[in-house]
N, C-alpha and C positions, 0 to 999 in steps of 0.2 A: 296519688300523691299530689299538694299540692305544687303548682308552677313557681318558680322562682329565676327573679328575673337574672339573669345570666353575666350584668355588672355586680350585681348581688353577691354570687358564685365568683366569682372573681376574685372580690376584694377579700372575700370569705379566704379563700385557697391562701393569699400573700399572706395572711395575716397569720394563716396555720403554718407558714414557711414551706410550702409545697416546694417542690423540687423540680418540676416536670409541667411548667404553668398551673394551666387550671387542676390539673387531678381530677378529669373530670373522665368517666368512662362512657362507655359505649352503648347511649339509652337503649338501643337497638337489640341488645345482646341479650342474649335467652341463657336460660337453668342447663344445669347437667340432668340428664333421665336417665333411667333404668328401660332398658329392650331387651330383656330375655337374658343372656350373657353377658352385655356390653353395655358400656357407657355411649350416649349421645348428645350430641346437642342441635339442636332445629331437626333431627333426624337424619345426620351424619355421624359416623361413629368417632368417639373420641377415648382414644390411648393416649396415655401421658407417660414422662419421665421428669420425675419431681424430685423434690426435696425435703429433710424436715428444716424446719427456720423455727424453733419452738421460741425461741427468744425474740419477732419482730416485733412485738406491741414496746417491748421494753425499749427499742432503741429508734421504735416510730415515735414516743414521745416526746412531752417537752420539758419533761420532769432530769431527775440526775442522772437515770439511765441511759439517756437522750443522744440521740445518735443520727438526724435526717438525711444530712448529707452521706454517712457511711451507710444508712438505709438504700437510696437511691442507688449506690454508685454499686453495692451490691446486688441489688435486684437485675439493673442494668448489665450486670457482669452473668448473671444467670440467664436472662432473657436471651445475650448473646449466644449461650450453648443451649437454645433449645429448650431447657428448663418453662415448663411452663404450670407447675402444679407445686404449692405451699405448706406443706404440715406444719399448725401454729398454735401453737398452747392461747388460750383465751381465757383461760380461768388459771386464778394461783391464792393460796392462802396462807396466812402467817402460820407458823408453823414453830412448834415444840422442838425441834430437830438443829442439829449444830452444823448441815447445809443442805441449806435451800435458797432458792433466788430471793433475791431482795430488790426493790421492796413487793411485797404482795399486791396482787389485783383487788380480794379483800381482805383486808389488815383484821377483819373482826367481822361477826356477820352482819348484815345486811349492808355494809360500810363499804363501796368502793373506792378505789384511787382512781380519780376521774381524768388524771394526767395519762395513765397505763390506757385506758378503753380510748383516750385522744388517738393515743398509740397505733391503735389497733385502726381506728378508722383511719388515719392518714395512712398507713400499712395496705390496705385494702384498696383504699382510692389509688396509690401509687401502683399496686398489682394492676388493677382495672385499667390504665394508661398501658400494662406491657400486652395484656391479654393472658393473665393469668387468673387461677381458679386455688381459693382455699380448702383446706380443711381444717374445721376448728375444732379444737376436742377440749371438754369442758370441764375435765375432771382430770386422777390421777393418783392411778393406785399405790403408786412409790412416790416419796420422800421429798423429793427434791425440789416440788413445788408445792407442800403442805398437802392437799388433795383428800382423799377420801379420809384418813389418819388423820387429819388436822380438822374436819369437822367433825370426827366422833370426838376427839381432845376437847372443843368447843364445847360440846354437848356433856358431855360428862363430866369435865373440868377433873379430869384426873391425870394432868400432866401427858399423858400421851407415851407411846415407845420409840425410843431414836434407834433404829438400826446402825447409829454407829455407836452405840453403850454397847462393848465387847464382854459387859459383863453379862450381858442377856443371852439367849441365841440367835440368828436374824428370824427363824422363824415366829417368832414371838411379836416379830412387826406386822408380818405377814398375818399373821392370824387377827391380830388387835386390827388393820387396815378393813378386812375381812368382815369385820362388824356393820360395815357403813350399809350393807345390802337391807339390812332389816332393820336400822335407826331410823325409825319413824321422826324424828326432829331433825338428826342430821340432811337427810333426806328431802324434808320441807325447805332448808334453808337452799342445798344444792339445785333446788326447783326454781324457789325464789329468782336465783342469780342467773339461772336457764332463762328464763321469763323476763328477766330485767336485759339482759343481751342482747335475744332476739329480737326482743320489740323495742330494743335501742335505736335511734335516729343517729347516721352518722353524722358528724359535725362536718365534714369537709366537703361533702357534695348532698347532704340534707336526705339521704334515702334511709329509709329502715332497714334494716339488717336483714329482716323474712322477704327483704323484694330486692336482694341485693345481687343481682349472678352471678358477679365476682368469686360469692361462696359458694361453693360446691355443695359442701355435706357437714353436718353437726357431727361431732363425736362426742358418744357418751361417757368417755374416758381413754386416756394412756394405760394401755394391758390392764384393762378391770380382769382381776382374776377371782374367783369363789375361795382360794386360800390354798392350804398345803395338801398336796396328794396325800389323803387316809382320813381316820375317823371325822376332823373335824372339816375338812372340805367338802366332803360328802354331805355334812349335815348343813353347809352351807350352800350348797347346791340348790335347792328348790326356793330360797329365798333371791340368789346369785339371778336365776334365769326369769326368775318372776323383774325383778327390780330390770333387765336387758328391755324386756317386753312392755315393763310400763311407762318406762322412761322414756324411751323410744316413739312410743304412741304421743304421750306426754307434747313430745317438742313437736310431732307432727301434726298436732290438735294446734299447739300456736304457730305454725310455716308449714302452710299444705306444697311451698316453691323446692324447699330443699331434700337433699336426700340426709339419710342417718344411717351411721356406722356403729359399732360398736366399741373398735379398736384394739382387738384381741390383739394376741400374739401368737392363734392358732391352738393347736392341742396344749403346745407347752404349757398355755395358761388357762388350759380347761381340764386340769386335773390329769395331764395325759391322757386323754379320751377324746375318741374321732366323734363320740356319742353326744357328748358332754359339749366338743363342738359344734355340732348339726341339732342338736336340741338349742342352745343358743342362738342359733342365727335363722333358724329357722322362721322364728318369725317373722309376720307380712311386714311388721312396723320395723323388721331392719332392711333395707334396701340392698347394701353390696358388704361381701366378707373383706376382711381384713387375716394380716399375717404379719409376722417381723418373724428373721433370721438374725440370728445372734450367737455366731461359732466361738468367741473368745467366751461369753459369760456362760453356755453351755458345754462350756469344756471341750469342745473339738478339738480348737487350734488354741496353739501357745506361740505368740512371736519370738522368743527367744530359741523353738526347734521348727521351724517353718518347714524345712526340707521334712519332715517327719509327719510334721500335722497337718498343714496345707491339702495333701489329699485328702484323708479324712473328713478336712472342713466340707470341703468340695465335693464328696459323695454324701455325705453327711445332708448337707443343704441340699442335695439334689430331691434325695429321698422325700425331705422334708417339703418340699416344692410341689410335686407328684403327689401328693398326698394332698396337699389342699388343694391342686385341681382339681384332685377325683372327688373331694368333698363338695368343692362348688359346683361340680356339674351334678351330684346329687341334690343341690339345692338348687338350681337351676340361677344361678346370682353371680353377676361378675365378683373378683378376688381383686384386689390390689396387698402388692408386698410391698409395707408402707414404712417400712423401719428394714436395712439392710445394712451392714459397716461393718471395719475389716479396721484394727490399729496399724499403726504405722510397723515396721520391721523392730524389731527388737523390744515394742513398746516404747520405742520415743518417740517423745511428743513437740520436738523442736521443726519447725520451720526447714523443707531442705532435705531432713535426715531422707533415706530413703524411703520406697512404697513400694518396694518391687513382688514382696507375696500381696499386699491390697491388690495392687494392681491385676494380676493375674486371678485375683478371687473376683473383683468386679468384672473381668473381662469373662469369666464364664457364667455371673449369675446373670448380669446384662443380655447377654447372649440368649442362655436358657428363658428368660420373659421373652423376649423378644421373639426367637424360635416360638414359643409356645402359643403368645399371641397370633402372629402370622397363621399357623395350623389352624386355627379357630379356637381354642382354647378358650377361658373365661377370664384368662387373664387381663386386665386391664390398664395396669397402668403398675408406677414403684415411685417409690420416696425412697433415696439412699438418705444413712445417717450419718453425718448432718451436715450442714454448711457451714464451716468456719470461716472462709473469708478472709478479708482483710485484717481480722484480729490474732490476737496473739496472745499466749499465756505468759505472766510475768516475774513468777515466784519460784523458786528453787524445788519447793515442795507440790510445784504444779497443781497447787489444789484453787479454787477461786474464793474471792475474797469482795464485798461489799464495794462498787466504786471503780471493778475491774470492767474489763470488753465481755463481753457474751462470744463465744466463740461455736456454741453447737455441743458440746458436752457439757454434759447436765455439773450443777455445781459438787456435787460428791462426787465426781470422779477425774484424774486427772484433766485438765488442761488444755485439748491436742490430741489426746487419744484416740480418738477417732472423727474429729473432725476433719476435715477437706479444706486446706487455705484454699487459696488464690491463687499460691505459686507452686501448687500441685499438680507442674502440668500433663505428668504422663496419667496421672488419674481424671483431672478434667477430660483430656481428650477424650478416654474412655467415656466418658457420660457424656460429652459432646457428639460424639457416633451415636450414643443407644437414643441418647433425644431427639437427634435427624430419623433415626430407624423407627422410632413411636410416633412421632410425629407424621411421617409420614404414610404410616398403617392405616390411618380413618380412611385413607385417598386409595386404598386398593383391595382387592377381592380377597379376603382368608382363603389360604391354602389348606383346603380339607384333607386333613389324613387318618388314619386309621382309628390312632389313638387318641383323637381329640372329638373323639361320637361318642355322646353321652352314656355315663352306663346308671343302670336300674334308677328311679329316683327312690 
């Protein structure tokens, strides 16, 4: 890279409205690697307890979305509990659909908003000042931010399927999304935008995105799935796991520095198939598995009968837990559960109301990583869903609107729903232990036991 003289960097930082001086990080600081089960870095082991922030780039910029100061004072507020890992949408596309974030990263193809990728780099640079580590994921198989469905819409120019048109069925999204695996055009542009990213130069400290340690790992997408369990999934399958494998290769032919994920959500989104997942990730060109747990949208838990469902959630998600162990120690590949969340009691989403079943469902999934890490496990590290922060939902119909705060819940779905304010303090704490407790895991010897020895590969 080349030198740049350091009044340079400087004047460059005010001018971007840095928050934290220079924004400058730590030339020193080395890549995330893969060692057999775990994550490292200089060849220290590194567990994390993170977060998703899908929304930073939007409120790292200097456009309408714009937000530095409540960027800052957030990041700052995570950094305090330990939080040291970012789950962050990097791609977003205008979209056929009546919600999705506004405004798009590309408004049209090859066209970016070069306010939103400012975003992104001041986002970065400000992590790199706490000693945090991204992950970017560059796609999106649901709705909300345009994603796979919004460039086959593009490419085909036949309006698209909103999954909120009740007059369709939603699998009819699903299946239409599903097409993106084998769009040979769609596909070229999604590359495109890959290739414009990573070999982007950030504005705030002049580094290239492939030489950036800040970032962790590329994601290929938010739960790419092959489509609906039965005939048409199935047939979608060999194009699904080809498209994982060359994509993959793909970004690590342009950043031999980073690792690449996939972003499943585990069997749910491999057709319910343990097969279907380990054929997936199998490949050398995916570095570490991925999982989300999601008890309300997979019907476990109902907040309105907690005392009823709660356990279920809770054996429910254990099972589900178990199971991708035993799949990553079949593939010999550390796991991060990168998507975890619990709504508030009753399904409010007000500020305050209570969190007393959240709480008690983080306190055992927290727990179970945590346990499972220490054992030896493959487990790696977690992203609970999501940081809401200092914002707040402000409509009657809790639904978001063009102009509103970004809070962590995607714009189709209430408001608060499962985001995490700021003044959530019985559940911060909760993740303030489990981030002292992963944190301090690289620093001490795995407790080997029985059931964390690999079985057959």
């Amino acid at each position: 890279m080349k030198n740049t003289h350091p009044v340079v960097l400087a004047v460059a930082a005010l001018i971007l409205g840095g928050c934290s001086g220079l924004g400058l990080f730590d030339m020193n600081a080395h890549f995330v690697r893969v060692q057999g089960n775990r994550f490292t870095i200089d060849g220290t082991p590194y567990y994390f307890a993170g977060t998703n922030m899908w929304y930073g780039c939007y409120i790292g910029s200097t456009g309408p979305t714009g937000n530095r100061e409540r960027l800052c004072r957030e990041l700052d507020f995570l950094a305090a509990q330990g939080i040291t890992n970012l789950r962050v949408l990097a791609a977003s596309e205008s979209s056929h659909v009546r919600h999705a974030a506004e405004p798009p990263i590309q408004p049209a193809p090859g066209v970016v908003d070069e306010d939103l990728l400012r975003g992104l780099d001041f986002l970065l640079a400000e992590m790199a000042d706490r000693d945090m580590r991204a992950v970017l994921y560059l796609n999106n198989f649901w709705e909300w931010s345009g994603g796979m469905a919004a460039y086959v819409a593009w490419m085909n120019k036949d309006g698209g399927v909103d999954p909120a048109d009740t007059s369709r069925p939603w699998s009819d999204f699903v299946e239409y999304a599903a097409t993106f695996y084998a769009h040979e055009r769609a596909n070229a542009y999604y590359r495109d935008y890959i290739r414009q990213l990573i070999t982007r130069r950030n504005t705030v400290h002049g580094r290239l995105y492939s030489e950036d340690p800040t970032i962790m790992a590329w994601q290929l997408s938010n739960e790419p799935r092959p489509g609906m369990p039965g005939p048409n999934g199935e047939q979608n399958l060999p194009g699904f796991l080809l498209w994982i494998d060359s994509t993959a290769a793909f970004i690590h032919a342009l950043d031999t520095n980073h690792l690449v994920s996939s972003g499943s959500e585990g069997t749910v989104g491999s057709l319910q198939s343990e097969d279907n997942y380990l054929r997936a990730h199998q490949s050398a060109q995916i570095d570490y598995l991925t999982a989300h747990v999601w008890p309300y949208n997979w019907r476990w838990f109902d907040p309105v009968r907690p005392a009823e469902t709660l356990p279920v959630a809770v054996d429910s998600s254990r099972t589900y837990i178990l199971k991708h162990i035993d799949l990553a120690w079949q593939l010999g590949k550390p796991i991060v559960f990168e998507e975890f969340g619990l709504s508030r009691d009753s399904g409010n989403v007000q500020p305050g109301s209570p969190t007393v079943a959240r709480d008690r469902y983080f306190e055992f999934f927290t727990d179970m990583l945590y346990d499972s890490a220490r054992a030896g496990t493959p487990i790696a590290g977690s992203n609970f869903w999501a940081w809401g922060g200092e914002a707040r939902g402000v409509h009657n119909d809790s639904l978001w609107k063009p102009g509103d705060q970004l809070l962590g819940d995607p714009p189709h779905e209430p408001q608060g729903f499962n985001a995490i304010y700021d003044v959530d303090t019985s559940t911060v704490a909760i993740l303030r232990r489990h981030a002292e407790k992963m944190n301090q895991l690289g620093h001490e010897p795995p407790i080997l036991v029985a059931s964390s020895r690999p079985r057959g590969r």
